[in-house]
N, C-alpha and C positions, 0 to 999 in steps of 0.2 A: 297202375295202382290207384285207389282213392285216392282224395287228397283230404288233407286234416279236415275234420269238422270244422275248427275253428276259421276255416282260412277264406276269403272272401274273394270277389272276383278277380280281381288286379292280383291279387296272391295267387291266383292259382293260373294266372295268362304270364307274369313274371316267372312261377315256376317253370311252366310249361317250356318257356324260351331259357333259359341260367338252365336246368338239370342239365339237359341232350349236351353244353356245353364243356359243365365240369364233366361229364363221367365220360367226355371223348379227351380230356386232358388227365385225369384219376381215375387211379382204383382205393377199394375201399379197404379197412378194415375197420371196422364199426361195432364196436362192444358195451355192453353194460346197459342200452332200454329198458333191461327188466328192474331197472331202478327207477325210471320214470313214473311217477304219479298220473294213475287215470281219471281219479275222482274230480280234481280238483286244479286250480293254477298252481304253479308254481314256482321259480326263479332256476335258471340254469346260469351256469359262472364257470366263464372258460378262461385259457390263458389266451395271450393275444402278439405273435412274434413280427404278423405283415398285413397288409392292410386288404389281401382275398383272402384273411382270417372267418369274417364276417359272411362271406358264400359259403365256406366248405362248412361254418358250423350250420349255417341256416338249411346246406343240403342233407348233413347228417337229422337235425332235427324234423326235418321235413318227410324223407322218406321214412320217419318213425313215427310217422302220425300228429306232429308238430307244428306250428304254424308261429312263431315265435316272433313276441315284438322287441325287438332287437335297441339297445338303450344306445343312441349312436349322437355324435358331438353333433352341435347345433348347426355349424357353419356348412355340414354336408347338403343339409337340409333348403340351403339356398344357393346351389350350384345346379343351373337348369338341366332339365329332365331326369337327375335322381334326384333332387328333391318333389316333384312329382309323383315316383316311384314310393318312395319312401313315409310320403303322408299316404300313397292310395292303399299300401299293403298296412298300415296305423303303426309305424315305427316309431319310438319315442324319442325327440327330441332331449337332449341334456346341452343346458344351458346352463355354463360355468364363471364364476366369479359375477353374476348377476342378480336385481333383483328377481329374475326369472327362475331361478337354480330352483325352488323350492316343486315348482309345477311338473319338473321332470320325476320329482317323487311320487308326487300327487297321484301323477298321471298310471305308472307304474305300478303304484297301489290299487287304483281303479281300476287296471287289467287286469288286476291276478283276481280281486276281489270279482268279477266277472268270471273269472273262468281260463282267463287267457295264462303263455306260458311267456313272463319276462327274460331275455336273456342279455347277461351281462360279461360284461368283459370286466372284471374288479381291479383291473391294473391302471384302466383309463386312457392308457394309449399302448403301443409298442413298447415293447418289453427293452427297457437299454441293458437290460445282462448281454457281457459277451456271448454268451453260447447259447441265450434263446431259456434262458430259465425264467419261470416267473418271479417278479421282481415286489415288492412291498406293496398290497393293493392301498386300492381308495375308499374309506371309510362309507361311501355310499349303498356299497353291498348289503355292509352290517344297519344302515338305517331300514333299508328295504326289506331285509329277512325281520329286525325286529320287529318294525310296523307292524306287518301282516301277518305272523309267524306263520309263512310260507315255508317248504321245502325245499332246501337250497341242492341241486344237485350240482355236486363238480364235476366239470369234462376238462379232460387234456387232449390237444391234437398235436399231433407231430409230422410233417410232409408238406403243409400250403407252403412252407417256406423254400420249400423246392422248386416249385412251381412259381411264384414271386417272394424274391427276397427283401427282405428289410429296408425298405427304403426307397427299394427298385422300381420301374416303371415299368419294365420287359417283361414281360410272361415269358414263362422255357414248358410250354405244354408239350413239347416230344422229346424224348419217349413221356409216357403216363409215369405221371408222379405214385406213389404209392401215400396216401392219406389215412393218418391212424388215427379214430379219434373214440375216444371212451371215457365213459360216463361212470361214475361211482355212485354209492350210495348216499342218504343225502346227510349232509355234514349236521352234526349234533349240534344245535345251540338252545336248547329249549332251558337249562340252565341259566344262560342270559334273558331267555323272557320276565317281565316285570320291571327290568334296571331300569334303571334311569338311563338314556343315552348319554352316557357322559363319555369322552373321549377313552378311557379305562375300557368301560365296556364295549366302544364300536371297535378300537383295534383288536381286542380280545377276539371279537367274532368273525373281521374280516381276517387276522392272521389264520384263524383256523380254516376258512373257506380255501384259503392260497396255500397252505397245509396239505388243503387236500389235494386240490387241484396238482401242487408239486409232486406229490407221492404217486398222482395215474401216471403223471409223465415220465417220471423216475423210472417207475416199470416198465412204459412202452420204449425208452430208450436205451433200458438196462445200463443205467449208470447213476453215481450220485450226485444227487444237486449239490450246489455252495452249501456251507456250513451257513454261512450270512447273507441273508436275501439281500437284492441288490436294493437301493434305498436310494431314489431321487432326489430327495431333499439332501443326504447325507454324500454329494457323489464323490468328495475328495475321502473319506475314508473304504471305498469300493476297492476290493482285490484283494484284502488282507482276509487271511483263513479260509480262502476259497480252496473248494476241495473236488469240484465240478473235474468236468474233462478239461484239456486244456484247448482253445478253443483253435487251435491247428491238428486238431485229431478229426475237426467237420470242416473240411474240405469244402464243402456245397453249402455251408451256412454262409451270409453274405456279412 
């Protein structure tokens, strides 16, 4: 196959060596590209349950023509040879609780404005829901779709956690995981363009993004999320009105 217009050398000598590796550990099921935008950049916003979250979305995007600069925590960035990797493919550093924080937007902004395709995880780390639901994101999403008024496309995957679970260091690549990851249309906020960023507005646009994203995974799981996302800051009132599975019905979730 081609590889993405966008994608540069180091991007396409890293795919070269990662694909051959996920798809002798997965198979696929991969829906919904025909939502992705050709013309133009634009932000993709996945959920995020293990930490080979970040491969299996970059190979989904990737075999679909995609070259995606991936918004990933700062501290990765200076752990030898992936951070190497990581500045040679132009992954965005995000840089938290610093005077640095702002340059991670900057920088994200100047890529879509380019042409390029940002992708984001809007939860910020691993999902702390018991059973792998997406949990209350991080207001960053909604700076970055409003800045730009970029198309935000949400994806849900369901399966890397098979393959590495939450927390885990051991990979289980046998037998092949089954990877299901799909792509929606892109979430409406063109009614928030103009606000003011004030806290009203950015949670307004980031719950809808995780909205969405909750509703692909709903489907590919065929069950209902919690009535009450799970909520970091709030973690002693977690577990009341949950209406999810219970989380002894997923055996293989870690």
């Amino acid at each position: 196959m081609q590889p993405p217009a966008r994608s540069n050398r180091a991007y396409r000598y890293v795919a070269h060596v990662v694909r051959p590796l996920l798809r002798a550990m997965t198979r696929h099921d991969w829906r919904g590209t025909e939502n992705f935008p050709r013309e133009r950049g634009f932000i993709v916003a996945s959920n995020h349950m293990t930490n080979i979250d970040p491969l299996t979305f970059a190979h989904f995007l990737w075999d679909n023509g995609v070259a995606p600069k991936i918004l990933a925590k700062a501290p990765l960035f200076k752990i030898p040879v992936l951070a190497g990797i990581l500045r040679a493919t132009g992954q965005i550093p995000v840089y938290r609780n610093s005077s640095s924080a702002g340059e991670s937007l900057t920088a994200a902004i100047t890529a879509i404005g380019e042409g390029d395709v940002v992708a984001v995880f809007p939860e910020g780390t691993l999902t702390r829901d018991p059973d792998l639901w997406p949990m209350v994101g991080k207001t960053g999403i909604a700076r970055l779709a409003l800045s730009t008024e970029a198309p935000v496309i949400p994806v849900a995957q369901w399966g890397p956690q098979l393959l590495l679970g939450r927390y885990k260091k051991l990979l289980k690549p046998f037998p092949r995981k089954l990877v299901t990851v799909v792509a929606g249309p892109p979430v409406d906020l063109s009614d928030l363009y103009g606000r003011p960023h004030d806290t009203a507005t950015l949670r307004e646009a980031t719950e809808r993004v995780m909205a969405a994203i909750t509703a692909l995974l709903a489907d590919i799981r065929d069950e209902e999320p919690p009535a009450i996302r799970y909520d970091m800051r709030k973690p002693a009132a977690q577990g009341e009105k949950r209406v999810g599975g219970d989380h002894a019905t997923h055996p293989e979730l870690p």
